[in-house]
C-alpha positions as CSV (number, residue, x, y, z in Angstrom):
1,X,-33.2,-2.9,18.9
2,X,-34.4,-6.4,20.1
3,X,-32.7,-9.5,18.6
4,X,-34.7,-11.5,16.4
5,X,-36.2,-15.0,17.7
6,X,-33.7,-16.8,15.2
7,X,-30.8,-15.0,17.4
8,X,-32.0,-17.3,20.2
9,X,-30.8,-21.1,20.1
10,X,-32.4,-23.8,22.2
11,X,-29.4,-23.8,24.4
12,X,-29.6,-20.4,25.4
13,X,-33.3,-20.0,25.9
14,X,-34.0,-22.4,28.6
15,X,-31.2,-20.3,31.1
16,X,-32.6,-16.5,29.6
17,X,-36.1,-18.2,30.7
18,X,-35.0,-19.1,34.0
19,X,-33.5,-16.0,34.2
20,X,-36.2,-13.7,33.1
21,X,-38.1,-15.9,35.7
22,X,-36.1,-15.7,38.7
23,X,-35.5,-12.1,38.3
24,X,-39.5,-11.3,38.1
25,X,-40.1,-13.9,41.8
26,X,-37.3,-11.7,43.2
27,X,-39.5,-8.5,42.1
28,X,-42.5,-10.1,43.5
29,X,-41.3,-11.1,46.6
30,X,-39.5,-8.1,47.8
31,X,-41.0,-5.3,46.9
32,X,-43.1,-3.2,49.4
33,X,-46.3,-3.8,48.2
34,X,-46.3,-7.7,48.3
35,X,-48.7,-8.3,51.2
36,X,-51.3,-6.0,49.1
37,X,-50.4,-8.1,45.8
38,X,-50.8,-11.3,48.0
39,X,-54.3,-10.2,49.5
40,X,-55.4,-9.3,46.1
41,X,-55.2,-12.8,45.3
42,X,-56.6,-14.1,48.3
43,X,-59.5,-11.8,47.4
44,X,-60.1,-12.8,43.6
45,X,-60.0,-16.4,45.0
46,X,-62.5,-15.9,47.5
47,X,-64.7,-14.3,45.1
48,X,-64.1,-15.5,41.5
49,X,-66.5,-12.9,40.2
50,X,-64.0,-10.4,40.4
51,X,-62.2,-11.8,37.7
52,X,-65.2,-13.6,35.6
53,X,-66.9,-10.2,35.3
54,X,-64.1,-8.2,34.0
55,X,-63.5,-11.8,31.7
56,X,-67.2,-11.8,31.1
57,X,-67.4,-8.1,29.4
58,X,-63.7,-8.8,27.4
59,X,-65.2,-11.9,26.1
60,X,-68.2,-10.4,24.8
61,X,-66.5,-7.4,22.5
62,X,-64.5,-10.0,21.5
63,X,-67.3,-12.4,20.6
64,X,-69.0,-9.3,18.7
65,X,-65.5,-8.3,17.3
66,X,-65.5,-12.3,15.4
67,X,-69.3,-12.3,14.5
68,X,-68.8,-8.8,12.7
69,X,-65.9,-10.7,10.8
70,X,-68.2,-13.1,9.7
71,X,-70.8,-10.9,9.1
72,X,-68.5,-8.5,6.5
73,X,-67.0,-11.8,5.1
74,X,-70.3,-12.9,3.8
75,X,-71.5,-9.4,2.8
76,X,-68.5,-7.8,1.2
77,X,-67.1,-8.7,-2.4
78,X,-64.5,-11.6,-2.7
79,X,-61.8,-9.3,-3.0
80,X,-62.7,-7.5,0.3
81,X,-63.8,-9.8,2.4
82,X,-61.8,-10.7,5.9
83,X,-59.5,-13.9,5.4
84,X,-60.5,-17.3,7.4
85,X,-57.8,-20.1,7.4
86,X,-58.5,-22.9,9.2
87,X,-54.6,-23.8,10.0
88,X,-51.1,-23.2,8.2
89,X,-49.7,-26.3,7.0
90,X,-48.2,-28.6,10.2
91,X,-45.0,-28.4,8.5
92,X,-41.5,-28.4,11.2
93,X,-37.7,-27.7,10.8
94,X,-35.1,-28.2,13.4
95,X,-33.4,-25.0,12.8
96,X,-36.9,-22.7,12.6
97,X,-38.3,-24.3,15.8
98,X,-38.9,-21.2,18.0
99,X,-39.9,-18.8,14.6
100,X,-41.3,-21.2,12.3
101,X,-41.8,-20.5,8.8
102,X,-44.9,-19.3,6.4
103,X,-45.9,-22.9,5.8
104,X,-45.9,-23.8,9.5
105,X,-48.3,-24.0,12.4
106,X,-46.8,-21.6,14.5
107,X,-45.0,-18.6,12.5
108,X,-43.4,-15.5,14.0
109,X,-42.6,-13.0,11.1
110,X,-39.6,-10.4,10.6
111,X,-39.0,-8.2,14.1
112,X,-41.8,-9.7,15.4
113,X,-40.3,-9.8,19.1
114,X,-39.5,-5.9,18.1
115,X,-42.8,-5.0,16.7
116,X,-44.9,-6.2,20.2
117,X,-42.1,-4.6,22.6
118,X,-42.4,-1.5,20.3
119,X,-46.6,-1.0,20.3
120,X,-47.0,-2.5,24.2
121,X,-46.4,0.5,25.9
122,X,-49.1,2.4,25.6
123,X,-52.0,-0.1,25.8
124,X,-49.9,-1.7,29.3
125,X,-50.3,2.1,30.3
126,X,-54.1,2.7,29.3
127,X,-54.3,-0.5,31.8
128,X,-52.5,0.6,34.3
129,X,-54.6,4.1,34.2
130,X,-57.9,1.6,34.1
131,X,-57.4,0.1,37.6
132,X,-58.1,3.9,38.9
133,X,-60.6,4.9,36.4
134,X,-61.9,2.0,34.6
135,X,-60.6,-1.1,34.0
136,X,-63.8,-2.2,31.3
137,X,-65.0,-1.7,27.7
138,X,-68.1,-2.7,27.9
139,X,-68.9,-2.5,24.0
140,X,-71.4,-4.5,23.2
141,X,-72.4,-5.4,26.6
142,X,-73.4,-2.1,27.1
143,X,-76.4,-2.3,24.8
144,X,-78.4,-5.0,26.5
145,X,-77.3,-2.8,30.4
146,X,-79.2,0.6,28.6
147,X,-82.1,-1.3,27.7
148,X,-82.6,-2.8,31.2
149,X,-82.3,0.2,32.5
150,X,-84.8,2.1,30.0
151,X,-87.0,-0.4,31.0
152,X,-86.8,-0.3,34.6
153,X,-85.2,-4.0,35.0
154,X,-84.8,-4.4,39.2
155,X,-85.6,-1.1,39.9
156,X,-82.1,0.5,39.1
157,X,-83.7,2.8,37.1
158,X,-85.4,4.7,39.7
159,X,-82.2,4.1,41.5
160,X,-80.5,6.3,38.7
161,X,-82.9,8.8,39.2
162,X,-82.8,9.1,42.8
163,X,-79.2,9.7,43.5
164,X,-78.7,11.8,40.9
165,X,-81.3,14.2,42.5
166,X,-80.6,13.6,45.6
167,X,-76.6,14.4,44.8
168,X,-77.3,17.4,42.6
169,X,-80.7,18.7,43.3
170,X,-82.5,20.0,40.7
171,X,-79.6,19.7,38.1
172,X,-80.0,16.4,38.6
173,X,-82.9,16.2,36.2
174,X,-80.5,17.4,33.2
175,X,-77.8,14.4,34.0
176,X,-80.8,12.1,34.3
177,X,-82.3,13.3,30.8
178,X,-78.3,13.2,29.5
179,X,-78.0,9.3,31.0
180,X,-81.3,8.5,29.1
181,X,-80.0,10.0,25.7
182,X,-76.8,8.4,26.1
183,X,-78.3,4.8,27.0
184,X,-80.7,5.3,24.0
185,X,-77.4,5.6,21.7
186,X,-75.6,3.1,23.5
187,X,-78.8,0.3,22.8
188,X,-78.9,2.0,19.0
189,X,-74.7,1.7,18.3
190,X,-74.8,-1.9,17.1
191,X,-77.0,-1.2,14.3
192,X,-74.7,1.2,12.7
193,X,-72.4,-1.6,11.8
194,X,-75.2,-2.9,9.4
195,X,-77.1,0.8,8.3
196,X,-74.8,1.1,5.5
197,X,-76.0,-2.4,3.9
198,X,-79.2,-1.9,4.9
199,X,-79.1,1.9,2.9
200,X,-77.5,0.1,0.1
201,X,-79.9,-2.7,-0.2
202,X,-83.1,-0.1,0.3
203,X,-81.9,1.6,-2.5
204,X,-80.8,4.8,-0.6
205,X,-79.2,8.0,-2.3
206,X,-76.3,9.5,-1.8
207,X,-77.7,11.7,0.6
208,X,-78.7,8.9,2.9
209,X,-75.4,7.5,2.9
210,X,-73.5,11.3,3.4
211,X,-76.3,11.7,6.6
212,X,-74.8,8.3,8.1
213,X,-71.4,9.0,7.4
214,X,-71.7,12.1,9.2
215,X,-74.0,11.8,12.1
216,X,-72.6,8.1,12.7
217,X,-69.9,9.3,14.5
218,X,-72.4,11.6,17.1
219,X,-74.7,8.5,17.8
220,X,-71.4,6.3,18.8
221,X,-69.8,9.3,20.7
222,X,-73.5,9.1,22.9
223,X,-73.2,5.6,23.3
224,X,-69.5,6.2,24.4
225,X,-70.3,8.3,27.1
226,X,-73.2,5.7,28.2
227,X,-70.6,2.8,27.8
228,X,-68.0,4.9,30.1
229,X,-70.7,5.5,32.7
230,X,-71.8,1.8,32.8
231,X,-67.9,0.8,32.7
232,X,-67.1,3.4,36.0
233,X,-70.7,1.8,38.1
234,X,-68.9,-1.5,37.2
235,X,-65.6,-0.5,38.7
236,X,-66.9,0.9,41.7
237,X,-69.1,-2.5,42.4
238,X,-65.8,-4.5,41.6
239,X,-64.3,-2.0,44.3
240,X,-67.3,-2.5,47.1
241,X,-66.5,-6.6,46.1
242,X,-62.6,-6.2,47.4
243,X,-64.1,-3.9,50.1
244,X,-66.7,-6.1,51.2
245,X,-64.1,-8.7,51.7
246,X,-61.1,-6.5,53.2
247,X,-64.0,-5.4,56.5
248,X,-65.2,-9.4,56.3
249,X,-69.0,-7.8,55.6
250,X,-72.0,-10.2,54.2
251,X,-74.1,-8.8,51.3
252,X,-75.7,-10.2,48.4
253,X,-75.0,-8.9,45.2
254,X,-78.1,-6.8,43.9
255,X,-77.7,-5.1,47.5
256,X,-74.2,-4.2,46.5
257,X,-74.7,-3.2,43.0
258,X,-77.7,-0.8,43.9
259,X,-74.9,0.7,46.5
260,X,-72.7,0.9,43.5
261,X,-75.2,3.1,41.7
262,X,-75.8,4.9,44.7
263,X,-72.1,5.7,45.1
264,X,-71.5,6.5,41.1
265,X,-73.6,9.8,41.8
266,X,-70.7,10.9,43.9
267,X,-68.0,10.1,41.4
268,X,-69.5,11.3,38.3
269,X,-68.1,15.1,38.3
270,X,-64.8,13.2,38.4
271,X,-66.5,11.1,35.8
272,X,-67.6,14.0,33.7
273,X,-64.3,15.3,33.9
274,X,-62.9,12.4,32.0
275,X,-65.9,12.6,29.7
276,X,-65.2,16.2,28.7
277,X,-61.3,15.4,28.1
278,X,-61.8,12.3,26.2
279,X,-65.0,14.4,23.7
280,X,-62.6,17.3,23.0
281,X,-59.7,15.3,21.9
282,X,-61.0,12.2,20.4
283,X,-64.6,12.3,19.9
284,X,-65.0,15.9,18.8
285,X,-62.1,15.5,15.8
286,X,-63.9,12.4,14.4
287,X,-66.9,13.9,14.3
288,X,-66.1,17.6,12.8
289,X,-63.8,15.9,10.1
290,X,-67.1,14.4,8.0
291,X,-68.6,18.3,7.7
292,X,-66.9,20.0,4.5
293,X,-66.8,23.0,6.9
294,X,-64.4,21.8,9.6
295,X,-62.3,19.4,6.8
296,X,-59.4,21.8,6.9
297,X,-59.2,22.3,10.5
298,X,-59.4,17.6,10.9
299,X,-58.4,16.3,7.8
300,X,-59.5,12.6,6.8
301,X,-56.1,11.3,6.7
302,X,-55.5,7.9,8.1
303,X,-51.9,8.7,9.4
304,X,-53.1,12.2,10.8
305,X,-56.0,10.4,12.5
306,X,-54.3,7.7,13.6
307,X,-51.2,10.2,15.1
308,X,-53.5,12.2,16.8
309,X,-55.6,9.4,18.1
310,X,-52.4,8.1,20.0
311,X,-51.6,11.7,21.2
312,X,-54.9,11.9,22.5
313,X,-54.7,8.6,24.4
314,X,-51.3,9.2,25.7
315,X,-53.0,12.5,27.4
316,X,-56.0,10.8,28.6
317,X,-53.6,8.0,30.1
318,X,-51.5,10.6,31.6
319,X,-54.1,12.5,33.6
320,X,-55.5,9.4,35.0
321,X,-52.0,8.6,36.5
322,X,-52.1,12.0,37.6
323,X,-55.0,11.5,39.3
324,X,-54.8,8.4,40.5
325,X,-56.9,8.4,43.5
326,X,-59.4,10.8,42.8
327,X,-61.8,8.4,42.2
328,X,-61.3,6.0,45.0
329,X,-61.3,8.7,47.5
330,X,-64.6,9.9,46.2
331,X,-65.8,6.4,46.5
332,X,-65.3,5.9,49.8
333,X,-65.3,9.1,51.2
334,X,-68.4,11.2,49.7
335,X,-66.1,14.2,49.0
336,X,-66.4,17.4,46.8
337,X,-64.2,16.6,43.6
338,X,-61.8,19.6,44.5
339,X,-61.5,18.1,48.4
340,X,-60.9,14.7,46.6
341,X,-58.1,16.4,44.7
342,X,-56.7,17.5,47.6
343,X,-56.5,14.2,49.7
344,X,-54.7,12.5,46.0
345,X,-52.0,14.9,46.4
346,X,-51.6,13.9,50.3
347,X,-51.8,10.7,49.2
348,X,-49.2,10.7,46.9
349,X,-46.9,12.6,49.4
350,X,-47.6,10.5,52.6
351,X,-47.1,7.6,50.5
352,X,-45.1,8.0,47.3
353,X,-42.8,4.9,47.9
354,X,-45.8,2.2,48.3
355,X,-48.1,3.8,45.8
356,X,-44.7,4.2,43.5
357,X,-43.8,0.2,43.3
358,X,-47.6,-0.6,43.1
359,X,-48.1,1.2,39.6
360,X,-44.8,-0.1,38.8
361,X,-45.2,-3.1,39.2
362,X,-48.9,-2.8,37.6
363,X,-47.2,-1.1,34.5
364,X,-45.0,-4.2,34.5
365,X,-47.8,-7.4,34.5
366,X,-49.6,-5.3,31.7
367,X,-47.0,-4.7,29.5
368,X,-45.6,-8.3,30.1
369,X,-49.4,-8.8,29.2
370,X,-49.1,-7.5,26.2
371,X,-46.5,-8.4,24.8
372,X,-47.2,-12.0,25.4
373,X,-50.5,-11.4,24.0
374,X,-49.2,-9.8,20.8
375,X,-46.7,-12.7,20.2
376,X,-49.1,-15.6,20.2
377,X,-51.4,-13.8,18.0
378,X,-48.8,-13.1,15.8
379,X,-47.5,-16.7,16.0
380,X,-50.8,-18.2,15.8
381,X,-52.3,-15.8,12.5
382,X,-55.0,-13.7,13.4
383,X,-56.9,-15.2,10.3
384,X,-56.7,-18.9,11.7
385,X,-58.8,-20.9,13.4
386,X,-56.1,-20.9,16.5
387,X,-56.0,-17.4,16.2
388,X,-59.5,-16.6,16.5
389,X,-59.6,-19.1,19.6
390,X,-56.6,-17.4,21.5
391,X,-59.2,-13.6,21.1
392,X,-61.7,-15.5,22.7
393,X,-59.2,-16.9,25.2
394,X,-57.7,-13.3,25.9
395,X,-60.0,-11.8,28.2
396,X,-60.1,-14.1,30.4
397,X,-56.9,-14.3,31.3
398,X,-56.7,-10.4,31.4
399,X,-59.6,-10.9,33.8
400,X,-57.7,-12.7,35.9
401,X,-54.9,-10.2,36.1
402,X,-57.0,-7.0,36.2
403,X,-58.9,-8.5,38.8
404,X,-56.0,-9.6,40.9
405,X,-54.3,-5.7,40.6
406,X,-57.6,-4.0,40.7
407,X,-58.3,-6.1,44.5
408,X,-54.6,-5.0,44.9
409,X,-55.4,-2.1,44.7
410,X,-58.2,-1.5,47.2
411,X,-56.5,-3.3,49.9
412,X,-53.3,-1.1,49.5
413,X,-55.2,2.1,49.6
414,X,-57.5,0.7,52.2
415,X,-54.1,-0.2,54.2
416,X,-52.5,3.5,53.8
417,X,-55.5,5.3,54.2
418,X,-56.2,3.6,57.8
419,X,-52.5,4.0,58.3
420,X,-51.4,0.4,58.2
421,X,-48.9,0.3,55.2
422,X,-46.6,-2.1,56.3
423,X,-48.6,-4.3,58.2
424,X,-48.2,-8.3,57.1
425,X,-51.2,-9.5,58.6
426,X,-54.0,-6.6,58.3
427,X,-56.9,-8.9,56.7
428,X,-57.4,-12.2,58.4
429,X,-60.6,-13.5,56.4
């Protein structure tokens, strides 16, 4: 069990802090993979919108995530509504520095320390298992990217269509009517934040409200699937960007986020794959547990739901690790999906001791991440003012890191797969 932050004096914590901190440079210094973690930098400050699009899409849920607050604190009753406090009281004690107290600024509560080791895990994991699927949630973002494409904005459109027939012939039609479904769910989920008012304020029956409840959850699972899709085309054109700079190419972006779309056709069995895992063991038990027929099969009980949600996410996580490279591979290599499973597990063989330390090391800045993360929310009050600045605040800085292990990432695969793992000096621009 962790100490508690009163456990730690300001005599000992300036030496466990330089401790913690030499230990980590050692890490980073001397592990395999450090010419890869160095060009990964190199490549995120060559091209800073790596990292701003990955902060760009964080920031956005997380601006939608604080005008939903707003929006239920004005529309619920008083007794209901989400709390807004502008600041605890500046109030200071010598012997609470580093935890504070109720009445202070900055206030770390009971096992705090415990709590964020405790719950990191998993979401440093789901991260980890983002920098080979994807990294993104593009929620709300991906509203306003269905409806350009509905409408045709810069041709991508047609660019869907194309290399989805052109990959899959005439079944291509039925993914292309599929994306279209999906992207009209994904431009429709926002507005099911506000149908309930809007039901109540019309003056809607208890029917109405029973039909949301229960075909609610199908319209988000669509836009989930659309989201996914949009989040996986992002990934891959964040890939092409490390790529472009690894081979020292010249491209302008709309050339490079067309070849993205192009080169999504190829990973989107692998895609589909993912789809089909994550439907039948999140999407499908939220949405059967709302018809009276299936209620004894997925009971609406917050701790069942919740327990299985995390089951289900530990699975997901776990198959993604698995499967690490599938989707690279497929990337750059225009494979079949079963070929693409067979060059991961050569992969993994040729080159368990590099690819080991990298997801190690990944596992390690995420969870480091996270915990950091949890603590300073936890300090700060997610109610207050500082609070609500530090969510906005967030994803940049998890930008930054995703961004610097995603480039990472390309250049060590990119190193291996031309055999050059150990080389020092592989990229000179």
């Amino acid at each position: 069990m962790a100490l508690p932050a009163s456990a730690v004096s300001s005599a000992q914590l300036p030496w466990l802090l330089c401790g913690a901190l030499g230990g980590y440079l050692l890490l980073l210094f001397t592990n395999p993979v450090r010419s890869s973690l160095r060009d990964g930098l190199r490549c995120i400050r060559r091209y800073p919108a790596l990292w701003v699009t990955i902060g760009m899409v964080g920031f956005c849920g997380a601006l939608f995530q604080l005008a939903q607050r707003v929006y239920f604190f004005f529309l619920l009753p008083f007794e209901e509504r989400p709390t807004f406090v502008w600041m605890r009281a500046a109030w200071r004690d010598s012997q609470l520095w580093l935890h504070g107290s109720t009445e202070s600024f900055w206030y770390l509560p009971p096992h705090a320390v415990y709590d964020a080791v405790r719950e990191s895990p998993l979401p440093a994991l789901e991260s980890t298992a983002g920098l080979f699927n994807c990294l993104l949630s593009p929620f709300p973002l991906a509203a306003l990217a269905a409806l350009l494409l509905l409408v045709n904005w810069g041709g991508h459109h047609r660019i869907v269509l194309r290399a989805l027939r052109k990959r899959f012939g005439g079944f291509g039609w039925v993914l292309y009517a599929g994306v279209v479904v999906c992207a009209l769910a994904a431009f429709a989920k926002p507005l099911l934040y506000a149908a309930p008012q809007f039901i109540v304020a019309g003056g809607g029956s208890a029917a109405a409200g029973t039909l949301w409840i229960q075909w609610a959850p199908v319209v988000e699972w669509l836009g989930f699937l659309f989201e996914y899709l949009f989040g996986v085309c992002l990934q891959i054109y964040l890939i092409l960007f490390a790529f472009v700079w690894v081979r020292g190419f010249t491209f302008t972006h709309a050339h490079l986020l067309d070849f993205a779309i192009r080169r999504c056709a190829f990973v989107l069995k692998w895609a589909l794959v993912v789809m089909l895992l994550s439907t039948a063991l999140i999407n499908v038990p939220l949405i059967l547990k709302n018809f009276p027929a299936f209620q004894s099969w997925f009971p609406d009980n917050a701790e069942v739901i919740e327990g299985r949600l995390r089951l289900a996410r530990a699975v997901l996580t776990g198959v993604l690790l698995l499967c690490s490279t599938v989707q690279i591979t497929l990337v750059f290599h225009s494979e079949s999906l079963l070929r693409a499973l067979r060059d991961h597990a050569r992969f993994v063989v040729r080159h368990v001791w590099p690819f080991g330390w990298f997801v190690i090391l990944a596992a390690l800045h995420f969870y480091l991440f996270q915990v950091a993360q949890g603590l300073v929310l936890r300090g700060f009050g997610e109610e207050t003012a500082a609070g609500l600045v530090w969510g906005l605040v967030v994803p940049w800085l998890r930008g930054i890191l995703a961004a610097w292990l995603l480039a990472a990432w390309v250049c060590l695969f990119k190193r291996c797969d031309t055999g050059h793992p150990a080389a020092e000096n592989w990229i000179q621009f």
